[in-house]
Backbone as a printed PyTorch tensor [residue, N CA C, xyz], in Angstrom:
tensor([[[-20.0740,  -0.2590,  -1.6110],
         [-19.1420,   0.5050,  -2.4180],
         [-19.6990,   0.7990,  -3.8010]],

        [[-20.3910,  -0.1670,  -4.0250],
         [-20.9990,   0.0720,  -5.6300],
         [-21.6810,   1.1750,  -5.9950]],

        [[-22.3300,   1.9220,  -4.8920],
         [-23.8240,   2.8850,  -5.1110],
         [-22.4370,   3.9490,  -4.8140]],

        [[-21.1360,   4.1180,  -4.3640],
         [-20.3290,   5.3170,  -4.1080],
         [-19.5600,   5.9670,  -5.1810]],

        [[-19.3920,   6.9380,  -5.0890],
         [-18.0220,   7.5120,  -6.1660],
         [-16.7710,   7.1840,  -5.4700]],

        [[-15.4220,   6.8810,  -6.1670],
         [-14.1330,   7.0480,  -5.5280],
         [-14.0600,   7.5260,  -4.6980]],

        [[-14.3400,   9.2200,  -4.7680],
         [-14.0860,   9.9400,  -3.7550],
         [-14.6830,   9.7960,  -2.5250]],

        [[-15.7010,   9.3040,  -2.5260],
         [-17.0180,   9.3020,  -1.7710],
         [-16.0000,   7.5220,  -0.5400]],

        [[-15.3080,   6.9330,  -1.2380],
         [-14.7460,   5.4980,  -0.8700],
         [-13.9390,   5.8870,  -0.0560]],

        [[-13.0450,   6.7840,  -0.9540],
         [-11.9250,   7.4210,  -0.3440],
         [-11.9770,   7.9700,   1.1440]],

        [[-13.0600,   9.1920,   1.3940],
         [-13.5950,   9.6160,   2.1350],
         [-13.9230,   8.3000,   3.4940]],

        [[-14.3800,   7.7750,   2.8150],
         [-15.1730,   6.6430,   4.2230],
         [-13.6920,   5.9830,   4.5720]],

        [[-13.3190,   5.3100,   4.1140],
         [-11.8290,   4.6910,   4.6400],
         [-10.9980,   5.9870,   5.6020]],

        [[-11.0770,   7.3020,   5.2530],
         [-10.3230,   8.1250,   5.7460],
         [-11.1770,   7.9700,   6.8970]],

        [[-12.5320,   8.4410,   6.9140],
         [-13.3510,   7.7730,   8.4260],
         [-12.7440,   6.9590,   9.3880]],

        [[-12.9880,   6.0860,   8.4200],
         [-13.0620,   4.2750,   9.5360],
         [-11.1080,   4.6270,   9.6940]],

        [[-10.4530,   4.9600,   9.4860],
         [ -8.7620,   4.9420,   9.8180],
         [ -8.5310,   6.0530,  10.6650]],

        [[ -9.1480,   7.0590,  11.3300],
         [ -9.3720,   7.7950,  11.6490],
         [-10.3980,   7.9530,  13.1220]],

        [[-11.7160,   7.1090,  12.8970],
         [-12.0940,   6.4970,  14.1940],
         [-11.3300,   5.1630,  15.0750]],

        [[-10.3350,   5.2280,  14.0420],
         [ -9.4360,   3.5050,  14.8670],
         [ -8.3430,   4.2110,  15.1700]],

        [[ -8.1510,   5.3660,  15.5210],
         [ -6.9830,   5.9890,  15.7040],
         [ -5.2830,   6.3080,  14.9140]],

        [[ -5.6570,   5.3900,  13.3590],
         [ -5.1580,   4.9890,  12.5300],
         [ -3.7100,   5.9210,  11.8650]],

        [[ -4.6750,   7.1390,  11.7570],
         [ -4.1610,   8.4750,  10.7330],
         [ -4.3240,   9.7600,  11.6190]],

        [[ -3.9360,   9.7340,  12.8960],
         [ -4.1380,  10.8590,  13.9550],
         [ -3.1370,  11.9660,  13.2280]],

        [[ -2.4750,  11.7610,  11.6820],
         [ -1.7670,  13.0980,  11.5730],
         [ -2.1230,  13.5580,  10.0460]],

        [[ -3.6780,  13.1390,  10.0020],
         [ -3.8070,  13.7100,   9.1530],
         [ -5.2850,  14.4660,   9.2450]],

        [[ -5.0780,  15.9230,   8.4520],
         [ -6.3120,  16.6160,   8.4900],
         [ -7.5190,  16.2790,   7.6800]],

        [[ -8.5100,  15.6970,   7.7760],
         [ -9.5600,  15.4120,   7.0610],
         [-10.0710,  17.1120,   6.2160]],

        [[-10.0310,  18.0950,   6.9410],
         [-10.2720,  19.4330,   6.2220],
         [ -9.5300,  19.7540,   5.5490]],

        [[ -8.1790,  19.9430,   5.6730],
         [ -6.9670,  20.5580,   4.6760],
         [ -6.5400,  19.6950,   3.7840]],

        [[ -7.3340,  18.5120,   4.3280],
         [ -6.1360,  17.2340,   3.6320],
         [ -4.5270,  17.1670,   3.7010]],

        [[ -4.2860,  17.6020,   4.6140],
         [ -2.9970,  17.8890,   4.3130],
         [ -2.1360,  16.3520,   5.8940]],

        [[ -0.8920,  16.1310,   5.4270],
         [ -0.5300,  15.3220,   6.6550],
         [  0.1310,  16.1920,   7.6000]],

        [[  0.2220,  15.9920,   8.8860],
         [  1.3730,  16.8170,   9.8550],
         [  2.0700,  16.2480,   9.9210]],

        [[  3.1920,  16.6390,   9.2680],
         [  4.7020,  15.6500,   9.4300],
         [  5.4640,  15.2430,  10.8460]],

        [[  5.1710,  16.2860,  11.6510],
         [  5.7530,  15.7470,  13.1210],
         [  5.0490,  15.3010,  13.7850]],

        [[  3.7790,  14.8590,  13.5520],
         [  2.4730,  14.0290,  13.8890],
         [  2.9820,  12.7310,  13.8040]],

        [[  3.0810,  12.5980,  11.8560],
         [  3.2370,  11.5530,  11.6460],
         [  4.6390,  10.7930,  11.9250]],

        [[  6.1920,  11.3790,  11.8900],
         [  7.0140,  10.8060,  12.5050],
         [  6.7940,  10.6130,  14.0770]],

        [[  6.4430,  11.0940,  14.7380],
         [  6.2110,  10.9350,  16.0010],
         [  5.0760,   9.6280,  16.1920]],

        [[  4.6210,   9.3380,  15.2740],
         [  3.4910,   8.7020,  15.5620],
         [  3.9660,   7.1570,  15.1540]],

        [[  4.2710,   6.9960,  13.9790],
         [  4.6340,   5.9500,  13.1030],
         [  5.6390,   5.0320,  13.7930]],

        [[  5.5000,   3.6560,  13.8620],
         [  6.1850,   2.8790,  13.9500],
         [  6.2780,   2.4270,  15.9330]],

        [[  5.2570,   3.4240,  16.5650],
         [  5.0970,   3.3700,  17.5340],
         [  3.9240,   1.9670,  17.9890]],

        [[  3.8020,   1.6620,  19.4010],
         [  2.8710,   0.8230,  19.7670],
         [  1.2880,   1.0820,  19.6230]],

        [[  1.3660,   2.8670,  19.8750],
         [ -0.2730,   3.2620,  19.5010],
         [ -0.7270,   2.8610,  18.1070]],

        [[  0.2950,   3.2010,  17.2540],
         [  0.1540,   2.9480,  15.5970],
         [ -0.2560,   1.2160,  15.7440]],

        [[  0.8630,   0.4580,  16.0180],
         [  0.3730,  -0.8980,  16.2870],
         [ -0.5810,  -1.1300,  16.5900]],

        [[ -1.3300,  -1.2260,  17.5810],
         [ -2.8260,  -0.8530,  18.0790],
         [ -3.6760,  -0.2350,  17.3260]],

        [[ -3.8510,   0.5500,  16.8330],
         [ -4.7770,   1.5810,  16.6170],
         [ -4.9250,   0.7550,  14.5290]],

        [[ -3.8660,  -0.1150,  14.4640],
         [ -3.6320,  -0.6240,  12.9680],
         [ -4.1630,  -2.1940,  13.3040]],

        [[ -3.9430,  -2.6470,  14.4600],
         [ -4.6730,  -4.3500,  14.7950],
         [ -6.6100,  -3.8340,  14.9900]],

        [[ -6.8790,  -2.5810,  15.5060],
         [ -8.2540,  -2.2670,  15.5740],
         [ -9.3480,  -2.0780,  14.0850]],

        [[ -8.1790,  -1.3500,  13.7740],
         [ -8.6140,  -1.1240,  12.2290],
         [ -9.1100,  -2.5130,  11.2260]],

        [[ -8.3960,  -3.2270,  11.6860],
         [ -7.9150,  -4.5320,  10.7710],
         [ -9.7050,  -5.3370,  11.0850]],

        [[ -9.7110,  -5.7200,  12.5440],
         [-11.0520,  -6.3160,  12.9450],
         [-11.8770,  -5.8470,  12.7640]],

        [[-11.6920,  -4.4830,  13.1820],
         [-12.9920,  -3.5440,  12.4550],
         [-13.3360,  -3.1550,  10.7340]],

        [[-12.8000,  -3.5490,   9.9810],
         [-12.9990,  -2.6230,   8.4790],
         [-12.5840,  -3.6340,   7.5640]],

        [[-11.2780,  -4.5180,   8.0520],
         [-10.6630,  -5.1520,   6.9930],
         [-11.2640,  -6.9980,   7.1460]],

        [[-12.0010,  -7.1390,   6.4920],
         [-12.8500,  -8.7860,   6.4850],
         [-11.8730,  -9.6730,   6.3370]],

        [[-11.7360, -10.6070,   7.1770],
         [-10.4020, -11.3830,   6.6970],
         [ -9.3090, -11.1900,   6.5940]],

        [[ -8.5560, -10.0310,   6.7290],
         [ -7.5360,  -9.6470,   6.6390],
         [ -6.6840,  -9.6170,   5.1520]],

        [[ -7.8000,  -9.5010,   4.6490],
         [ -7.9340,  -9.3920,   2.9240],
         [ -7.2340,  -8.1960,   2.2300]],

        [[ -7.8780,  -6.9230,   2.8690],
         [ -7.4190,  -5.8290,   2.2160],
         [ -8.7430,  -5.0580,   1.4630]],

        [[ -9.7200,  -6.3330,   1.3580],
         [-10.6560,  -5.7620,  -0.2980],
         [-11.5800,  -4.7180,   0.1720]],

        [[-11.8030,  -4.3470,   1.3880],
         [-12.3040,  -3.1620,   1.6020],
         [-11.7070,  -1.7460,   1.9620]],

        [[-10.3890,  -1.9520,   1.7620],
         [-10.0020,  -0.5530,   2.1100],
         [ -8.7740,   0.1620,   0.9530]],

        [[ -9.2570,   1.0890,   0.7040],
         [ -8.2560,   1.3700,  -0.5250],
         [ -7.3250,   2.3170,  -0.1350]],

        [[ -7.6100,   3.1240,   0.8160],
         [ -6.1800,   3.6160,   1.1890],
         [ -5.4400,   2.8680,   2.1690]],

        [[ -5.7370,   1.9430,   3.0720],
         [ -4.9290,   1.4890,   3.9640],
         [ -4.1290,   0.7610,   3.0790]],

        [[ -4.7550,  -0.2610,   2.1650],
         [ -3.8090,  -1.3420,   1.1910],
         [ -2.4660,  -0.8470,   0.6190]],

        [[ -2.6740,   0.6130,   0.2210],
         [ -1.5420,   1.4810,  -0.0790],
         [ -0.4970,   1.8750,   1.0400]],

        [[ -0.7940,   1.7960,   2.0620],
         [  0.3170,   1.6330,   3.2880],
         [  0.8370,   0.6770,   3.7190]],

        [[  1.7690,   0.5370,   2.8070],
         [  2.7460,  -0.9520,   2.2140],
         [  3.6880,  -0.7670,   3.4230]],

        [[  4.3070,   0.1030,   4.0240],
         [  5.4550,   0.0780,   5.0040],
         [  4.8220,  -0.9050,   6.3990]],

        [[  3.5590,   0.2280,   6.5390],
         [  2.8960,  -0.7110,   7.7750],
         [  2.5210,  -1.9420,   7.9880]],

        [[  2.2690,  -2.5650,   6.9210],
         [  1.4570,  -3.6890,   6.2660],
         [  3.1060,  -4.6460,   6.3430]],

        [[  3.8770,  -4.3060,   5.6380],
         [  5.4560,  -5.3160,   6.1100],
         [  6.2140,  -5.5160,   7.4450]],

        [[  5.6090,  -4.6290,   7.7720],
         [  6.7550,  -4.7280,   9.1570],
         [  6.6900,  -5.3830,  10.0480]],

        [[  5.3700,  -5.7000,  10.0310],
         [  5.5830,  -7.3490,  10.9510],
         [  6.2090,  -8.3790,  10.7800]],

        [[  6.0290,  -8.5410,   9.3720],
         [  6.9030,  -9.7330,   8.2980],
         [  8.3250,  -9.3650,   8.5740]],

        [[  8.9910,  -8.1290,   8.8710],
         [ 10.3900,  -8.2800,   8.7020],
         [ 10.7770,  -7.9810,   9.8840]],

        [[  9.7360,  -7.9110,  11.0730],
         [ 10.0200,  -8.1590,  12.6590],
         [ 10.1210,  -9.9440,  13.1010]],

        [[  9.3880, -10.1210,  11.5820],
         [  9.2920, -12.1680,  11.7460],
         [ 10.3360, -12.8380,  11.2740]],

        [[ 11.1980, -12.4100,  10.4400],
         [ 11.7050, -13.1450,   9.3840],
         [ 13.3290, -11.9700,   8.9620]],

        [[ 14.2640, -12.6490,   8.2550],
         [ 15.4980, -11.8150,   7.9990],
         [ 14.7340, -11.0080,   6.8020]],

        [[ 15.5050, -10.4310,   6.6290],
         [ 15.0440,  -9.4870,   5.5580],
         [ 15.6570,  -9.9760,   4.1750]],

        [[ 16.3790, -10.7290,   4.4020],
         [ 16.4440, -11.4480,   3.2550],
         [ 15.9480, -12.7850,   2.4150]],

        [[ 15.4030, -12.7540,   3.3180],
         [ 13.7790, -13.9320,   3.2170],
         [ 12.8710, -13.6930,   2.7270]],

        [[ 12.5800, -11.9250,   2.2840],
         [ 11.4490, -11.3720,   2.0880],
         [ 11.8490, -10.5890,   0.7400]],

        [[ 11.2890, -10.9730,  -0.1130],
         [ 11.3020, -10.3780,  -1.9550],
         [  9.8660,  -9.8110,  -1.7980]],

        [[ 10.1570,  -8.3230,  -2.1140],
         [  8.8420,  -7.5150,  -2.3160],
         [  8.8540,  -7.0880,  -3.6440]],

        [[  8.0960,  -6.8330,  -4.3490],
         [  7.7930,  -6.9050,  -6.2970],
         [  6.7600,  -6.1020,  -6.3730]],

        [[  6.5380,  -5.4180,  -7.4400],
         [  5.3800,  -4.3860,  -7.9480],
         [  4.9700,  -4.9160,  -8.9730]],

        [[  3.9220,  -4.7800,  -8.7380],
         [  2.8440,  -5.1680, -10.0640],
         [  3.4800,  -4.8550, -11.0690]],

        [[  3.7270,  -3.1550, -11.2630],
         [  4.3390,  -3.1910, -12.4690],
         [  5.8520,  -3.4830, -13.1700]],

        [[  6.2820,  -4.0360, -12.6470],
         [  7.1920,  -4.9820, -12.8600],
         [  7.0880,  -6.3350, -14.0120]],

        [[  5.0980,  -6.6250, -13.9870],
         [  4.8340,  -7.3850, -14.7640],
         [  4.9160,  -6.4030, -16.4600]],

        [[  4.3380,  -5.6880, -16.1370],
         [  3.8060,  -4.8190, -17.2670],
         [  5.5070,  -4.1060, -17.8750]],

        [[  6.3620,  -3.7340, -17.0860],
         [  7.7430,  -3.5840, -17.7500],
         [  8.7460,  -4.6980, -17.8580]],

        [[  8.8030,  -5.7210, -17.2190],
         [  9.7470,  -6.4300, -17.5680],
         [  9.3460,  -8.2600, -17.8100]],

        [[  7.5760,  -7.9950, -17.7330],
         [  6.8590,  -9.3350, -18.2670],
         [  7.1060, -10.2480, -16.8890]],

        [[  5.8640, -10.6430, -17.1230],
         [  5.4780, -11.5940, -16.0850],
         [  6.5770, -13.1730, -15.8910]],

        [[  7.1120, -13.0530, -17.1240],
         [  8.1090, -14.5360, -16.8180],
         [  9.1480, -13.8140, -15.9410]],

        [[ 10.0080, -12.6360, -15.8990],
         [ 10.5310, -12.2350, -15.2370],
         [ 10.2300, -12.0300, -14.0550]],

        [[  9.1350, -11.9960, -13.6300],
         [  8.9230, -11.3420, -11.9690],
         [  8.9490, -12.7500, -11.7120]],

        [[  8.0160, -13.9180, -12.6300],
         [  8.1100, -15.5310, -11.9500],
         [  9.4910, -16.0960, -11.2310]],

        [[ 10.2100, -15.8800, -12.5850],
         [ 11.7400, -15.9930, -12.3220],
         [ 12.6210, -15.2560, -11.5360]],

        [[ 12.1810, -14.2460, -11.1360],
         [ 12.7800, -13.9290,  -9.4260],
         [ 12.2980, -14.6110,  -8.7380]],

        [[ 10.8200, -14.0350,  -8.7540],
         [ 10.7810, -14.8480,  -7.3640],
         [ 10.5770, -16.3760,  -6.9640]],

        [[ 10.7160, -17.4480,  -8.0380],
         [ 11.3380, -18.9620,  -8.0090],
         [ 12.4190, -18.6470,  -7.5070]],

        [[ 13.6130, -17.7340,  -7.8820],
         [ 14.9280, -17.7880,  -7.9250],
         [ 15.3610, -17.9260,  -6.4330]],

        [[ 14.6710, -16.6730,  -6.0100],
         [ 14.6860, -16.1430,  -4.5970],
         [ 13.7950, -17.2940,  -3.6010]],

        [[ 12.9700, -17.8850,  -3.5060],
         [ 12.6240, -19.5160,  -3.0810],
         [ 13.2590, -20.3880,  -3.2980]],

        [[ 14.1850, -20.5380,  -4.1800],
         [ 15.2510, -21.5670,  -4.6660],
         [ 14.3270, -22.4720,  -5.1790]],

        [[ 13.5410, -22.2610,  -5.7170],
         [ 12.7220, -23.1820,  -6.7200],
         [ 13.0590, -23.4490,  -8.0020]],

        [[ 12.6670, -24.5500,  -8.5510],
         [ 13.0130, -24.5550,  -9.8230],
         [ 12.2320, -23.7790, -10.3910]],

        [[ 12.5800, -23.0710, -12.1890],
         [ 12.2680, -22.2310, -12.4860],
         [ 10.6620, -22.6230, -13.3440]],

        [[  9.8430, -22.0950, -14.0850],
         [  8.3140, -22.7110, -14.5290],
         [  8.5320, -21.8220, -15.3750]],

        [[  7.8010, -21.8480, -16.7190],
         [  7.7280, -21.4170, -17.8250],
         [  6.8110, -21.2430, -18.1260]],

        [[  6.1550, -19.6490, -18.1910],
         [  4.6590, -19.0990, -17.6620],
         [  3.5760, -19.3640, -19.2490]],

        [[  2.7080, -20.0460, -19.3140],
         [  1.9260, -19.9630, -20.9400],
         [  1.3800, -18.8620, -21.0890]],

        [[  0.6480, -18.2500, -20.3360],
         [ -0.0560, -17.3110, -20.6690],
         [  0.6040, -15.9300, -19.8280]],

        [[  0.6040, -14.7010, -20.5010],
         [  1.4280, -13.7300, -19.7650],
         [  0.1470, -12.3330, -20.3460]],

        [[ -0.6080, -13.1680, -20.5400],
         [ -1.4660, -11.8050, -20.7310],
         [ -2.1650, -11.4460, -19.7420]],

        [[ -2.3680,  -9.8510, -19.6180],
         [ -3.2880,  -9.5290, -18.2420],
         [ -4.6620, -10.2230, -18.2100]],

        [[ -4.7910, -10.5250, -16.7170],
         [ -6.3640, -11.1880, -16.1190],
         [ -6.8780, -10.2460, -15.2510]],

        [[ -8.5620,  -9.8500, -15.0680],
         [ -9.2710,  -9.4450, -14.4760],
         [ -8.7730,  -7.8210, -14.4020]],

        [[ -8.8810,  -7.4460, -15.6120],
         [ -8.6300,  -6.3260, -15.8290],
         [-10.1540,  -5.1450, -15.8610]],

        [[ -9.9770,  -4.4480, -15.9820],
         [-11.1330,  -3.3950, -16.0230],
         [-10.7420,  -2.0580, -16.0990]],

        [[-11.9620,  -1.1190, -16.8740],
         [-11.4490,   0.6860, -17.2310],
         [-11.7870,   1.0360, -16.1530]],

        [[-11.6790,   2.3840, -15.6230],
         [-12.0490,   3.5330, -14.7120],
         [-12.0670,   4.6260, -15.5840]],

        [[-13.1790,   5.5310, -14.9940],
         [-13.2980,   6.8390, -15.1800],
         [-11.8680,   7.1800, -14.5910]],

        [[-11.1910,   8.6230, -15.7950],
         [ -9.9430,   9.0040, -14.7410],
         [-10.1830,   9.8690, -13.1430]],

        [[ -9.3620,   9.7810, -13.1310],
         [ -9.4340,  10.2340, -11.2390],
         [ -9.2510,  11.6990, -11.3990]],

        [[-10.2380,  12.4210, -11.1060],
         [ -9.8130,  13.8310, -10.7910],
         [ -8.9030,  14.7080,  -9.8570]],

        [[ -8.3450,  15.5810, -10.8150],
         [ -7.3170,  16.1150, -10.3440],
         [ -6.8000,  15.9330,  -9.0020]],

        [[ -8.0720,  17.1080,  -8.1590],
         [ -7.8790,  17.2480,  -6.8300],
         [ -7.8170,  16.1750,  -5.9860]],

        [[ -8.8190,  14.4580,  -6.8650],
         [ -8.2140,  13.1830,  -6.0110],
         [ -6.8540,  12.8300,  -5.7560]],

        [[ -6.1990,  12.8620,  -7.2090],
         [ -4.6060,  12.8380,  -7.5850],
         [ -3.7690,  13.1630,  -6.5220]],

        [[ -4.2200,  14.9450,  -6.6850],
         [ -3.0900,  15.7790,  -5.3500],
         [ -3.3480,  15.2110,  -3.6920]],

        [[ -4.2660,  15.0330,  -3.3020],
         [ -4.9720,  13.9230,  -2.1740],
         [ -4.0210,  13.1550,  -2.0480]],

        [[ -4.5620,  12.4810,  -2.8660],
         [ -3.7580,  11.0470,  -3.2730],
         [ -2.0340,  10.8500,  -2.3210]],

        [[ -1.5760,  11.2750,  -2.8070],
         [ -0.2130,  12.1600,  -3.3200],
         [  0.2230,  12.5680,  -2.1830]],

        [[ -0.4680,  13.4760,  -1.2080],
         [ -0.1030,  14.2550,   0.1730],
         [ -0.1420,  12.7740,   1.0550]],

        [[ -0.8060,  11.9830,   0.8460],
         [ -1.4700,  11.1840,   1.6700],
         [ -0.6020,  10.2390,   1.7290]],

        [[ -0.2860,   9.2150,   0.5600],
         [  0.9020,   8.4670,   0.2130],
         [  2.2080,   9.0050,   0.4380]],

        [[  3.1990,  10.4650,   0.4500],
         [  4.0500,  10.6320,   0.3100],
         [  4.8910,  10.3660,   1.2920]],

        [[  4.4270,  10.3770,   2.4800],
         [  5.4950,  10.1950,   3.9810],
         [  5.0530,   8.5350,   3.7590]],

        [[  4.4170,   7.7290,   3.8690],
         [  3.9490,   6.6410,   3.7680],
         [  5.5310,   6.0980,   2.6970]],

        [[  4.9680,   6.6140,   1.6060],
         [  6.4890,   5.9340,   0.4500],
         [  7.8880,   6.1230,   0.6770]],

        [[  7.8200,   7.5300,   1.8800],
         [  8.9640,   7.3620,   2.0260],
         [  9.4990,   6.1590,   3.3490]],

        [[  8.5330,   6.0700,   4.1730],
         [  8.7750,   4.9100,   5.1950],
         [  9.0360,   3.5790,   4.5360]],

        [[  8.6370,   3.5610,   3.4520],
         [  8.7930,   2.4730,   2.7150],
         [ 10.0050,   1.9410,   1.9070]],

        [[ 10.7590,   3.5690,   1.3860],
         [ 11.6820,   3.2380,   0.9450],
         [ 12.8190,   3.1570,   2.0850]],

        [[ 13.0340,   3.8700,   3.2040],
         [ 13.5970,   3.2860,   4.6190],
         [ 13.7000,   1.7750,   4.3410]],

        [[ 12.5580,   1.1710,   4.3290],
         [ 12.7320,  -0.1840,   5.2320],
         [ 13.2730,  -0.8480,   3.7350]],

        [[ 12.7460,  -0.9760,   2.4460],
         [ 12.9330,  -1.4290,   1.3910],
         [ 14.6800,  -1.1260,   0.5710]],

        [[ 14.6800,  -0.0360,   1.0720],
         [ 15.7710,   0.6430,   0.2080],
         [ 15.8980,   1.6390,  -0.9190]],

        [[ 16.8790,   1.9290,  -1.7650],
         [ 16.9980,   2.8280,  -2.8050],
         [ 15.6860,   2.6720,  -3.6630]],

        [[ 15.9480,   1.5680,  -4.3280],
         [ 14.8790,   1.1140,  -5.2570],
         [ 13.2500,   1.2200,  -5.3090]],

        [[ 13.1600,   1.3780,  -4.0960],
         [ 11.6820,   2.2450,  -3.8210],
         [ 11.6680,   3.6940,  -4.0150]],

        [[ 12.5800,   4.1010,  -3.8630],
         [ 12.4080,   5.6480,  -4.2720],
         [ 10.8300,   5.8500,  -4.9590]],

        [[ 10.6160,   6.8730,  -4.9290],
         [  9.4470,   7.0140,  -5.6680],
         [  8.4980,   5.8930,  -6.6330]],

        [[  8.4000,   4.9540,  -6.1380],
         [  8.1600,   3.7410,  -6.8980],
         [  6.9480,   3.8800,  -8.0950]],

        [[  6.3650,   5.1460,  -7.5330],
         [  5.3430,   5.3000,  -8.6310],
         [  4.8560,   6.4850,  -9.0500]],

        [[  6.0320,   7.2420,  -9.9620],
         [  5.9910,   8.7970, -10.2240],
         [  4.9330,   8.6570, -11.1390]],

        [[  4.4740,   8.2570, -12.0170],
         [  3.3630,   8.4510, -13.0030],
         [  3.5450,   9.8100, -13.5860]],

        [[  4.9670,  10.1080, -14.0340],
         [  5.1400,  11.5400, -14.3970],
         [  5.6240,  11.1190, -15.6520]]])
């Protein structure tokens, strides 16, 4: 990944999700998604499959750290967990949640929601941070087509509060 550009990352993950049968509704040329592809497709057993292939093949450990668009397909990535467990067992949180309402707050949900006692965080400053070059435009709009049916499956299973979870507008 080091010797690549973003785009160039971007690109290969769209590959490898794509030879695993992963993203059958999306156009690698237009970039664009097929929406009755992708409802038709999603949430099905091929998707299951074609997302356990992906995983052995691309994802080391079941880590995540090699793939940057799959990690962003948060709907797919839960739904096993809430095929395992009530759904009220399961507190999902956004990063930035730290950055707007401070890291003692996200602690203190989610102690709350474990029924743990509560901990009183010392340090609340960001760790393992780093700049980027900004992302060009046409990555953005990519971006964007690619994630959008994805966020909305997400807010389905999650609820209101996902709505657009990350307008950056």
């Amino acid at each position: 990944w080091r010797s690549l550009s973003f785009e160039e990352v971007i690109d290969l993950d769209i590959k490898n999700m794509k030879d695993c049968g992963l993203i059958p509704y999306w156009n690698a040329i237009t970039k664009e998604v097929d929406l009755r592809c992708f409802y038709e497709y999603v949430g099905s057993g091929e998707e299951d499959a074609a997302w356990e292939k992906y995983l052995k093949k691309h994802v080391l450990m079941n880590t995540g750290s090699h793939s940057l668009l799959s990690r962003g397909m948060y709907e797919l990535q839960l739904r096993s967990w809430y095929q395992a467990f009530p759904k009220a067992s399961i507190l999902v949180l956004k990063l930035e949640d730290m950055s707007s309402g401070g890291v003692q707050g996200v602690v203190d949900r989610a102690l709350s929601h474990l029924e743990l006692p509560q901990y009183k965080v010392r340090d609340e400053g960001a760790k393992n941070t780093r700049e980027y070059e900004p992302m060009k435009q046409d990555t953005e709009d990519m971006l964007r087509r690619f994630y959008a049916p994805h966020n909305e499956r997400m807010k389905a299973l999650l609820g209101d509060e996902w709505t657009d979870p990350w307008s950056y507008e």
